[in-house]
Structures are given as structure tokens and as C-alpha cells.
N, C-alpha and C positions, 0 to 999 in steps of 0.2 A: 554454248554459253560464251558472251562475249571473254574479251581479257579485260581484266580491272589492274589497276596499278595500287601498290600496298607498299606506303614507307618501308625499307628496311630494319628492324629493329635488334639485332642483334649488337655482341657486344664490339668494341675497339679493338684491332686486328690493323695494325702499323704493316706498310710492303717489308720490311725487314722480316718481322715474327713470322709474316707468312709467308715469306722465303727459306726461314729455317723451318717453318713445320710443315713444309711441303704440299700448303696450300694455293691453288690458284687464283683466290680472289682474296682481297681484302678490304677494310670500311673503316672510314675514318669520322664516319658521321657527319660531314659537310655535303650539301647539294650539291650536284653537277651545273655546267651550263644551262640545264632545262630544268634545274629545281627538282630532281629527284632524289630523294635520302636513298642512298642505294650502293651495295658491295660495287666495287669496281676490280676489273680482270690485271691481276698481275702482272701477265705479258705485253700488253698493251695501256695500261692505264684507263682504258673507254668504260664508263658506264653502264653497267650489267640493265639496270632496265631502258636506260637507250636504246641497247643493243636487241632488247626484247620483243622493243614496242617497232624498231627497224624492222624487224622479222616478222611480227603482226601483220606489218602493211605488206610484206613484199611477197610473202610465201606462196607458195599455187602461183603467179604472176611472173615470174622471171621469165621473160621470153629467151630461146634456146636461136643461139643463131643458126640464119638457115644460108647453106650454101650460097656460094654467089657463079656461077660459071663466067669465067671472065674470057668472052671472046671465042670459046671451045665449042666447034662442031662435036656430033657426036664421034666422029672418025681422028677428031686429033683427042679426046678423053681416051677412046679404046688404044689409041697410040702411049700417050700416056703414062697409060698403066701397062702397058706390056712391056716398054721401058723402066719403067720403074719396076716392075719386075725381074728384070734382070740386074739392072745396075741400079734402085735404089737401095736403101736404106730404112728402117721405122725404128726407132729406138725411144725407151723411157726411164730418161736419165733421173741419179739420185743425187742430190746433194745434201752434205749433213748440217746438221745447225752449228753454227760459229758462235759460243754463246757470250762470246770475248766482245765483238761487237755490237752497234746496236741498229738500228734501221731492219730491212726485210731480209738483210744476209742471215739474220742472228735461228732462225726458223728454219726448220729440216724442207725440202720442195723437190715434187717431181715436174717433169717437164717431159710432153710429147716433142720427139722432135722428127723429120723427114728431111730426109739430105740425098742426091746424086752426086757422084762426080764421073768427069771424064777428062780424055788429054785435047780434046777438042771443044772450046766456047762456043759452037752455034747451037748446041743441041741444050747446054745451059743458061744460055740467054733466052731460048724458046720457054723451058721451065719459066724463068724468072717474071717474062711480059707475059704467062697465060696464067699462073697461078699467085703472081706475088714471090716475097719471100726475100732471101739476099744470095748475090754473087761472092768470091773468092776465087783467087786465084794466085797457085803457089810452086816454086820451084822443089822439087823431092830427086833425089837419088835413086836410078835404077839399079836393082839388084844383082842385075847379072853382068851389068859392064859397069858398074860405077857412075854412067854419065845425066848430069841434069836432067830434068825435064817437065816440062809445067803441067801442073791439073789443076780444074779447074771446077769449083763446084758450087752447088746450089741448095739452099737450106730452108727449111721452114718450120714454126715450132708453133705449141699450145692449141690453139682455139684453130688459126689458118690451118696450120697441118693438119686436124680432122676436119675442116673442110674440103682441102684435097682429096684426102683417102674416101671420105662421104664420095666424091666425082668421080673416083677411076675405080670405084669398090665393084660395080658391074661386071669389070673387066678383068681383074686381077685372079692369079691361080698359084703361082707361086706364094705370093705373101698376102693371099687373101683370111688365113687366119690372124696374122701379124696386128693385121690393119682392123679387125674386128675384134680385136683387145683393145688396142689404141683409139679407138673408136668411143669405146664405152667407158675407157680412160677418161679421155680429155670429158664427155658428158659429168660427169664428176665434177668438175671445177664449174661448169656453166650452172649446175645446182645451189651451191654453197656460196651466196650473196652477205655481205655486209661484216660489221666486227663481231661477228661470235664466231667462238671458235668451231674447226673445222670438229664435225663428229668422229668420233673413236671407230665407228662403222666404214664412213667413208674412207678413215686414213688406211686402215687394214683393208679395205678393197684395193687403193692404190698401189698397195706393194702390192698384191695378190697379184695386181696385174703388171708391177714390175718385171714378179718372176717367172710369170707366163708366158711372156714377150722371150724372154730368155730362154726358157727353156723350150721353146717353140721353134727359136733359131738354130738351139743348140741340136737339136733332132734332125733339123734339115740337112745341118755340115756332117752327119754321122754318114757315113758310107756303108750304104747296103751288106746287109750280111751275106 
């Protein structure tokens, strides 16, 4: 059965009331830009059946990006990842909502992210021109004499980063489960198109996979009984 669109008819619900009763939409009974009588989302202000009729057209259709191999034989992928095995990195950071401001800080966000470093720039500059990503480079304190010395590293985060881990995933043995969390992570975010809010399903999948990342890492650093 198609979707129809149906005035809203309920009662006057001000953002105030329905910040104190701990509701997430409210209705002031005025049209939107498109002429719809219709609740609108607290956290946003957008249009609940905007929102609806957005999701109507887009759903089943969101195309999922697909890798890009930028430049990479198959002998420098397996290279790669056998580095990156050793000295990368996969992490899926948290940040909490900042409810003090306002813009996209104000909302709780995970973030895939993939990083190397080393004390040597050639082998991060080769990361940087075959997969993307950004450079750094920073002076740190050694531990054991005190004295400077630079490292240098290479990062990459969200949608690119599971395109990476997608390319070296063949390869990978060390942090070949790491990377098949963060995988199915980042697919998560390519799903959940437009202003409605994210589902209560998905959010609890993402931490799920917060903690698995973690505790997947934390097993590896345990030292054989």
C-alpha cells in the first residue's frame, strides 16, 4: 500500500512543554515550507512528515560506496595489510553530546578511525598517496634517554577507513577480526540517510560494536597463560 500524507491533528505542544515532558516532537499547528500541518522533531526543528516522505523516496536506493583501489597492485594491498598489521591501528571512538551547544557537536557520535605511525616519512607518505587520508608529524620524548624525536603518522576515518580495511581485509591476520567489526560498523552510517532520527537499533548496534573492538584488542595485549 502506497503512503498517503494526513494533516496532523493533534493538540498545541510549544518546544518548551515538550522539553519539560520529555517529549521529542512538538506542533504548533503552522505549515512547514512544503505546506504540511505536521509535528515537528525537537532536536532539530525539521519537519516530521518531510522527513517521512524523504525516507519514502530514498529507502532500498541508497547506494553503499564501493571501494576505490587507488593505484594498488595486488602485492602492495597484501603489503599493506601486513603492515598494518603490525603497526596499524583500527579504533571506534566516542564522543558524548555537548548539550550546552548547538550545531552537530550538541549529539552523542561514533567515529571509525585507522591510523599508523612510524619514526620514518616514507613508508607514511606511501599510506597517504595509495589510500588517501592525512599526514602528521610530531616531536615526542623517548623514554629511556629523554631525548626528542619525531614520528610521524597517517590517519584515516568514517566511510574511507572501511574502504581501506574493505582492500587489505584479504590479507590481514592479526587484526583481521578488528577490521570485521569496523566494517560492519561504518555500513551502519552508509544505511541511515536523511533527518530522521537515527533508530534505537542501530544506536545499540554501534556501541555493541564500540565494545567489541575493545574488547577484541584487550584479549590480544593479555599474555598467554
Amino acid at each position: 500500500m502506497s503512503y498517503q500524507y494526513r494533516p496532523y491533528t493533534g493538540p498545541i505542544i510549544t518546544p518548551t512543554s515538550a522539553k519539560q515532558s520529555g517529549l521529542k516532537r512538538y506542533f504548533l499547528g503552522r505549515p512547514c515550507k512544503s505546506s504540511h500541518i505536521s509535528e515537528r522533531y525537537l532536536s532539530t526543528g525539521w519537519c516530521c512528515e518531510c522527513s517521512r516522505q524523504t525516507y519514502q523516496r530514498t529507502k532500498g536506493v541508497t547506494p553503499i560506496r564501493v571501494p576505490r583501489r587507488r593505484k594498488c597492485t595486488e602485492a602492495e594491498l597484501a603489503y599493506a595489510a601486513g603492515f598494518f598489521d603490525g603497526e596499524g591501528h583500527i579504533a571506534i571512538t566516542f564522543r558524548k553530546a555537548r548539550t550546552e551547544i548547538a550545531g552537530k557537536d550538541k549529539y552523542a557520535r561514533y567515529t571509525l578511525q585507522c591510523a599508523v605511525t612510524q619514526t620514518r616519512a616514507g613508508v607514511i607518505d606511501w599510506f597517504a598517496d595509495k589510500f588517501g587520508g592525512g599526514n602528521t608529524a610530531a616531536r615526542h620524548k623517548r623514554s629511556y634517554d629523554d631525548q626528542l624525536y619525531k614520528r610521524f603518522g597517517w590517519s584515516i576515518s568514517s566511510a574511507a577507513a572501511m574502504e581501506f580495511l574493505i582492500l587489505i581485509r584479504p590479507w590481514l591476520i592479526v587484526k583481521a577480526a578488528e577490521a570485521d567489526v569496523a566494517i560492519e560498523f561504518q555500513r551502519t552510517m552508509n544505511r541511515h540517510t536523511g533527518p530522521l532520527p537515527t533508530p534505537d537499533e542501530t544506536i545499540a548496534f554501534r556501541a555493541e560494536c564500540f565494545r567489541k573492538i575493545r574488547e577484541i584488542r584487550r584479549n590480544q595485549c593479555q599474555a598467554p597463560a
